[in-house]
C-alpha positions as CSV (number, residue, x, y, z in Angstrom):
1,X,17.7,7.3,2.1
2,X,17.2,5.2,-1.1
3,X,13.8,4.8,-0.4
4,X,13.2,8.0,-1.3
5,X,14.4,7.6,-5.1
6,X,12.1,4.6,-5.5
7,X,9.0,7.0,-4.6
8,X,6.7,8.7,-7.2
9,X,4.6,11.1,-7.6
10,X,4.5,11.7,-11.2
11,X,2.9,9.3,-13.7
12,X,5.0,10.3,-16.2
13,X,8.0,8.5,-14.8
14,X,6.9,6.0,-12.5
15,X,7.8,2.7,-14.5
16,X,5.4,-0.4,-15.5
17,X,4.9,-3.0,-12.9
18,X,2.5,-6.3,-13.3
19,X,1.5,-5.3,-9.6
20,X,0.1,-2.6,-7.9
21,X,-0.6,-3.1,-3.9
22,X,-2.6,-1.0,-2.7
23,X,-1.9,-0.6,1.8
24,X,-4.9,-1.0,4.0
25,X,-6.9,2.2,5.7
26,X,-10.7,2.3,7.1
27,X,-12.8,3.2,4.3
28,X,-14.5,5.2,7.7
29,X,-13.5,7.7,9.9
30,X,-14.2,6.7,13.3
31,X,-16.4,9.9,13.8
32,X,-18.3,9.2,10.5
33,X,-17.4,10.3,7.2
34,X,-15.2,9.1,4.1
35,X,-11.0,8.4,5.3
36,X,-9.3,10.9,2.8
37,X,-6.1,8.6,2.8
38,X,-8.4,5.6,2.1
39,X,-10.3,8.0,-0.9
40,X,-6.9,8.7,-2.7
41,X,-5.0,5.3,-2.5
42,X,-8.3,4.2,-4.8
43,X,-7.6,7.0,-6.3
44,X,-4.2,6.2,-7.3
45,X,-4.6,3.1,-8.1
46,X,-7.2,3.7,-10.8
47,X,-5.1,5.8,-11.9
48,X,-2.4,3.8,-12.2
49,X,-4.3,1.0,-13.8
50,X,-6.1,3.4,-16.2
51,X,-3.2,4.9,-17.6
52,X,-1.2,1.2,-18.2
53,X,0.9,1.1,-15.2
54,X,0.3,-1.7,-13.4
55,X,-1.8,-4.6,-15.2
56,X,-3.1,-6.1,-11.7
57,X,-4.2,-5.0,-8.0
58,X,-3.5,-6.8,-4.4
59,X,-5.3,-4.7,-2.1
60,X,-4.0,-5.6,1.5
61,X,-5.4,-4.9,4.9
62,X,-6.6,-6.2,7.7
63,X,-10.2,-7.7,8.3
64,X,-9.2,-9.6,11.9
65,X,-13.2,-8.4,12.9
66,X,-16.4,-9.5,11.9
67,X,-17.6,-6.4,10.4
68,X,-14.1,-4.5,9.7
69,X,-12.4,-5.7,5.9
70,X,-10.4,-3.1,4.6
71,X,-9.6,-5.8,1.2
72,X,-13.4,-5.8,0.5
73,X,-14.0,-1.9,0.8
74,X,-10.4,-1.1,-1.3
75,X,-11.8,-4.2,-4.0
76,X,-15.8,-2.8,-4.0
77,X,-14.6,1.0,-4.3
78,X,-11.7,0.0,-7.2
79,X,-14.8,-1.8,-9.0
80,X,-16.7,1.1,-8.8
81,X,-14.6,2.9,-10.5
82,X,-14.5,0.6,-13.2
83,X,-11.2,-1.7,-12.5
84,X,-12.5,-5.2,-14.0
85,X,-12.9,-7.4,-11.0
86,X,-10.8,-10.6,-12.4
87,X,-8.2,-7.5,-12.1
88,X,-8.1,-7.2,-8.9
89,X,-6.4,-9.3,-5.7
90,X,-7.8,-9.5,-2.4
91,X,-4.7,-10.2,0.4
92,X,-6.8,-10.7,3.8
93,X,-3.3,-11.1,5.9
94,X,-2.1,-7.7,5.9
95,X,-2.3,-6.6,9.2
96,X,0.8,-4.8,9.2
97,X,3.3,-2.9,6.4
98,X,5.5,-5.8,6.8
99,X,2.8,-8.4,6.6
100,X,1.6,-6.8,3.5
101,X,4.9,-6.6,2.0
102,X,5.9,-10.2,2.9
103,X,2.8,-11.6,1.4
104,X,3.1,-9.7,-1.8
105,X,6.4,-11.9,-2.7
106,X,5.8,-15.0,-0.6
107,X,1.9,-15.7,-1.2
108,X,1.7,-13.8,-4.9
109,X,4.9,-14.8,-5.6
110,X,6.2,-11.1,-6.7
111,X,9.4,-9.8,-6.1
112,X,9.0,-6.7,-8.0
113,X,5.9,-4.1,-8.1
114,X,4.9,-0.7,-6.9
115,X,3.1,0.2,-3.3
116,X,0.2,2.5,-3.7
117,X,0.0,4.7,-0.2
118,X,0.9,8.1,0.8
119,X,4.0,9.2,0.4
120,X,5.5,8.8,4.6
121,X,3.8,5.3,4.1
122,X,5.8,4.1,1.0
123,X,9.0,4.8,2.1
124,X,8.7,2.8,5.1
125,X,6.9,0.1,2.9
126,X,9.7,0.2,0.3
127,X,13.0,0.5,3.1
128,X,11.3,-2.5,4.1
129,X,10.9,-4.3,0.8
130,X,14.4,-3.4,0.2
131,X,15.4,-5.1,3.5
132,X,14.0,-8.2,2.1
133,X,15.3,-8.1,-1.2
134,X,12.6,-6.9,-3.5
135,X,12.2,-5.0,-6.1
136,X,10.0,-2.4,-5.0
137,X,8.8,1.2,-5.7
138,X,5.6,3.7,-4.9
139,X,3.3,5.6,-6.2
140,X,2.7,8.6,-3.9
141,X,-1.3,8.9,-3.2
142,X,-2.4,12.1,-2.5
143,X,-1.9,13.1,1.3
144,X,-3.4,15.5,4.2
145,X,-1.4,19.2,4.6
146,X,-0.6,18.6,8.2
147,X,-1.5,16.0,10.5
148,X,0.7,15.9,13.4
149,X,-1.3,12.5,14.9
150,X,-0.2,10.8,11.8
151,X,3.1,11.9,11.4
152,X,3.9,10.8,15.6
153,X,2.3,7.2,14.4
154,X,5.2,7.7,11.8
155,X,7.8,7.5,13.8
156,X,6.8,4.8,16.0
157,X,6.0,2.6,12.7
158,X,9.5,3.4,11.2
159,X,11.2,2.1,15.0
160,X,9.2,-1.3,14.4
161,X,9.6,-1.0,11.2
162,X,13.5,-1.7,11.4
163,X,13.0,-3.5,14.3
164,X,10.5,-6.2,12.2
165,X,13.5,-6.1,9.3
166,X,16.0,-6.8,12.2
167,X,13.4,-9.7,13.8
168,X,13.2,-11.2,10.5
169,X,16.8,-11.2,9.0
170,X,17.8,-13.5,12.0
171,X,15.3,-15.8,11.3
């Protein structure tokens, strides 16, 4: 699958994009504690942004609750760790992988930058960028050894994933 080839995990030859979006997680586990996928997308994308690889950040996720907003946590924790805030992008919409991906291009007007999520996450998010005609790679955070709850959500996002693409191709 192309979206394979368009998934980094090197910096040394991921190429420069304007934009880095960094995908929604709970900064929280629901038991307590710090999300370790949420912990190395910030990760990531300082990384990326330290070492001249993507200029600015959209983080995207959902906040549809009072007291849940996944943009605020990414934007407060990539602040911390010293990403100047005029830097930095907050995209309240993204409830989904395809709502994020849409968004990117139709509300930030970018058709080419690179997805900051683990790597199962980016390929779906870059097939479907790809589906919709943009210009997209990802920079592979770092990811849990095994986690077989995770990788059955997988699936079932990659089935709605091409069903979404399908959905909105006939639109």
């Amino acid at each position: 699958m192309w979206s394979i080839r368009k998934s980094y995990d090197s910096i040394n030859y991921i190429p420069y994009n304007t934009f880095g979006v960094v995908l929604g997680t709970s900064k929280y586990l629901h038991g307590g504690g710090i999300n370790a996928y949420f912990k190395h997308r910030i990760d990531a994308a300082c990384f990326l942004f330290h070492n001249k690889k993507i200029r600015y950040i959209i983080v995207s996720g959902d906040n549809r609750e009072r007291n849940y907003n996944e943009p605020k946590m990414m934007k407060k924790e990539l602040i911390k760790k010293g990403i100047p805030s005029h830097c930095i992008y907050e995209d309240f919409y993204g409830v989904s992988t395809i709502h994020s991906i849409v968004r990117v291009h139709k509300i930030f007007h970018q058709k080419k930058f690179t997805i900051i999520s683990q790597k199962f996450h980016n390929e779906r998010a870059i097939f479907i960028g790809n589906c919709l005609g943009l210009d997209v790679i990802g920079f592979n955070a770092k990811s849990l050894t095994f986690d077989s709850k995770i990788q059955l959500r997988e699936v079932f996002a990659r089935i709605k994933a091409l069903w979404d693409v399908i959905l909105s191709s006939n639109k």
